[in-house]
matplotlib code that plots the C-alpha trace (Angstrom):
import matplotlib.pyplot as plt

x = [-79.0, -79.4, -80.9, -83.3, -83.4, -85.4, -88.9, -92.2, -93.9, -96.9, -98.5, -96.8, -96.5, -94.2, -95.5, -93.3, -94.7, -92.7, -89.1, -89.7, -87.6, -87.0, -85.9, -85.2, -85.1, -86.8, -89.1, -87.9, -85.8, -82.5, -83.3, -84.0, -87.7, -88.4, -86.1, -87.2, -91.1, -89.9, -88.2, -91.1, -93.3, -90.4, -90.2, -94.1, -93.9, -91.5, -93.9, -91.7, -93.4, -92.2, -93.4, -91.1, -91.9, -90.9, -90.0, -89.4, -91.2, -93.0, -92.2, -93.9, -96.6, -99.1, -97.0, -96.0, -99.1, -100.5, -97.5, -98.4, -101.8, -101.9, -99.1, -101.5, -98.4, -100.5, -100.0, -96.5, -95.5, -96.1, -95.2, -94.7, -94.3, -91.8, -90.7, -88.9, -87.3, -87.0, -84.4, -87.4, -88.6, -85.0, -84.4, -87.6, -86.9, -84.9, -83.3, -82.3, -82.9, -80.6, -81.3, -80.1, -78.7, -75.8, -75.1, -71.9, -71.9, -74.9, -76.9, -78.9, -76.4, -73.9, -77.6, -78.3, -74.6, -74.8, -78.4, -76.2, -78.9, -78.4, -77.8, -78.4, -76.9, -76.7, -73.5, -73.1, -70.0, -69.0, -70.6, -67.0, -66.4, -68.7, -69.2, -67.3, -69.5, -70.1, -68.6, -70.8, -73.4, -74.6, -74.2, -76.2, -76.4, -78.7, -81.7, -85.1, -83.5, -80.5, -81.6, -84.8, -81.9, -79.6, -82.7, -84.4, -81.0, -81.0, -84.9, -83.9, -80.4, -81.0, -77.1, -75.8, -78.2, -76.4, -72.9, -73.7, -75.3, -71.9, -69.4, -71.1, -71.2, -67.7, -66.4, -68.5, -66.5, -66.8, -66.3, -66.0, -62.3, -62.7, -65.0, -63.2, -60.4, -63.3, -64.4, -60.8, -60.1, -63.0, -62.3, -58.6, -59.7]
y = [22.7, 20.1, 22.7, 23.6, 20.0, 19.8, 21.9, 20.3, 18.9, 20.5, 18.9, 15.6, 12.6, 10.2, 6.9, 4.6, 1.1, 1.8, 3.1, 6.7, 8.2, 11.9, 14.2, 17.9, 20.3, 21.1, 18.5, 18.3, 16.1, 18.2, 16.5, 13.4, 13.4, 11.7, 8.9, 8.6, 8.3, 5.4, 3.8, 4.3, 2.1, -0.7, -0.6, -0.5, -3.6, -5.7, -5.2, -2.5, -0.5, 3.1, 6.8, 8.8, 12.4, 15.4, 18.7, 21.5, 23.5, 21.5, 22.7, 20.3, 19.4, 17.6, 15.7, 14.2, 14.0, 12.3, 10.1, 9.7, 8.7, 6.3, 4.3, 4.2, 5.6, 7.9, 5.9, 5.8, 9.2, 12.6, 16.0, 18.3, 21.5, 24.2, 24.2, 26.9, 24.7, 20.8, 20.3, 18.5, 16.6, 15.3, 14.6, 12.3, 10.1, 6.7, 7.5, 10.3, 10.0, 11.9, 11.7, 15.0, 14.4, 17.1, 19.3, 21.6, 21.0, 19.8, 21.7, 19.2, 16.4, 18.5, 19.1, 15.3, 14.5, 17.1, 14.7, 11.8, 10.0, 7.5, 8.8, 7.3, 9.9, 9.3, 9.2, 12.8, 14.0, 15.5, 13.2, 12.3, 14.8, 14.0, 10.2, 7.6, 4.2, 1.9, 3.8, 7.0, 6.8, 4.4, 5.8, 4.2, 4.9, 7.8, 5.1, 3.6, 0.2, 1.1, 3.4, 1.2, -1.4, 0.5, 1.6, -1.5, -2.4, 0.3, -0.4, -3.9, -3.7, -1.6, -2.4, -0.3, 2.3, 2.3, 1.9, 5.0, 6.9, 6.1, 6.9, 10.5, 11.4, 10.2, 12.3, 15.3, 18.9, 22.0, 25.3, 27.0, 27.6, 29.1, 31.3, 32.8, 33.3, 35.3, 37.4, 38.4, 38.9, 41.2, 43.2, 44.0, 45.5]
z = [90.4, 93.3, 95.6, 92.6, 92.1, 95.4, 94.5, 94.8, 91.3, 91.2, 87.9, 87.6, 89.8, 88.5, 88.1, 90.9, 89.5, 85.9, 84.8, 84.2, 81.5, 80.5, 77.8, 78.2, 75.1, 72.2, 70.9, 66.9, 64.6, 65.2, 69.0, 67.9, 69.2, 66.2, 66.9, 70.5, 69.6, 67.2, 69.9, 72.8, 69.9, 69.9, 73.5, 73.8, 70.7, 73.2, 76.3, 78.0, 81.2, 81.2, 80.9, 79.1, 79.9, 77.6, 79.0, 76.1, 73.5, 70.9, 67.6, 65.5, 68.1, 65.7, 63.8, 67.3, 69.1, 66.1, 66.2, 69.5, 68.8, 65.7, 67.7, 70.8, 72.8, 74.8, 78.3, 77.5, 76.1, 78.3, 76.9, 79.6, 77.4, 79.2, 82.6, 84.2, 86.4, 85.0, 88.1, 89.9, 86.7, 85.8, 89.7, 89.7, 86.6, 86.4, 83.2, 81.2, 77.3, 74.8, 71.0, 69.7, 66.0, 66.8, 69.9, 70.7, 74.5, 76.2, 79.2, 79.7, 79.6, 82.4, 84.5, 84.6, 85.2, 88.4, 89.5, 88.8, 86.3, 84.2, 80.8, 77.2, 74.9, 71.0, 69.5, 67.9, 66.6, 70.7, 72.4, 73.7, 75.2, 77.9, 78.2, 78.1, 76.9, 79.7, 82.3, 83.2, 79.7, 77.6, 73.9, 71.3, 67.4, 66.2, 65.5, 66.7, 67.6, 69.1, 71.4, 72.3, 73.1, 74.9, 77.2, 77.5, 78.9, 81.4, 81.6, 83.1, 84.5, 87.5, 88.3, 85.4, 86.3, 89.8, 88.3, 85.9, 89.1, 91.2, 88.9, 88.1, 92.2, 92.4, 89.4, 89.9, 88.6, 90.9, 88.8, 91.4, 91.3, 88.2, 88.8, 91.7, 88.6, 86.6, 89.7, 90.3, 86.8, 86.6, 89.9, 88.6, 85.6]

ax = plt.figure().add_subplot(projection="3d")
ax.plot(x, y, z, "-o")
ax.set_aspect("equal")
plt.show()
């Protein structure tokens, strides 16, 4: 993931003068894609500079382009359809933005944890299992407001964005044991 992490963009230039946030996987209400337009308006409402880019297939793309639209959201929200490899994408952004309504465990949550990015998850039922609130995540309620406050908090408090960074590259896992285990336990059978 970090060596994939280090490929060239090729159709997106994040934009260095705002907080760039990103979301990886489908774009639907099972996400929470809903709940993260709604909270990009309250964020653009308060006077907020951000982009928060999109990387997934777009289920329901009219109903959130014209979301998009009628909330004149379009300098704010980018959807970057499917990407083959988001390594670059998630490596680039400030902030990674969780608001799936229910996930078993979370690819996209263990892939940001490896780029050690600041992570607001929403608090489904395993979110626990993962993150710890205020020490590597910040975990907000599965609505607009909360999670427009708990990234406007990250959005302005670059010293919890470092203090989530730190403590993921201190605590990163290595599988690597354990897949030694697998290949042995596949060449003895």
């Amino acid at each position: 993931i970090t060596n994939l992490s280090q490929s060239k963009l090729y159709d997106t230039n994040f934009d260095k003068t705002v907080v760039n946030l990103i979301s990886v996987g489908h774009i639907c209400k099972r996400k929470g894609s809903d709940i993260a337009l709604k909270a990009a308006k309250i964020l653009k409402d308060r006077g907020k500079s951000f982009k928060w880019y999109f990387i997934g297939k777009n289920d329901e793309s009219d109903f959130y382009e014209k979301f998009v639209n009628k909330n004149d959201l379009q300098d704010y929200i980018i959807f970057l359809g499917l990407k083959s490899n988001p390594f670059p994408y998630i490596k680039q952004a400030d902030i990674l933005v969780h608001p799936s309504q229910f996930e078993g465990k979370s690819i996209a949550l263990d892939e940001a944890k490896i780029l050690c990015k600041p992570i607001v998850v929403t608090n489904f039922s395993t979110v626990k299992d993962q993150f710890t609130d205020r020490v590597n995540a910040s975990i907000c309620e599965m609505n607009p407001k909360d999670l427009a406050d708990k990234i406007e908090e990250l959005l302005t408090n670059v010293a919890l964005r470092n203090q989530y960074s730190a403590y993921l590259a201190q605590h990163q896992k290595d599988n690597t044991a354990e897949i030694e285990k697998l290949y042995k336990l596949l060449n003895t059978t």
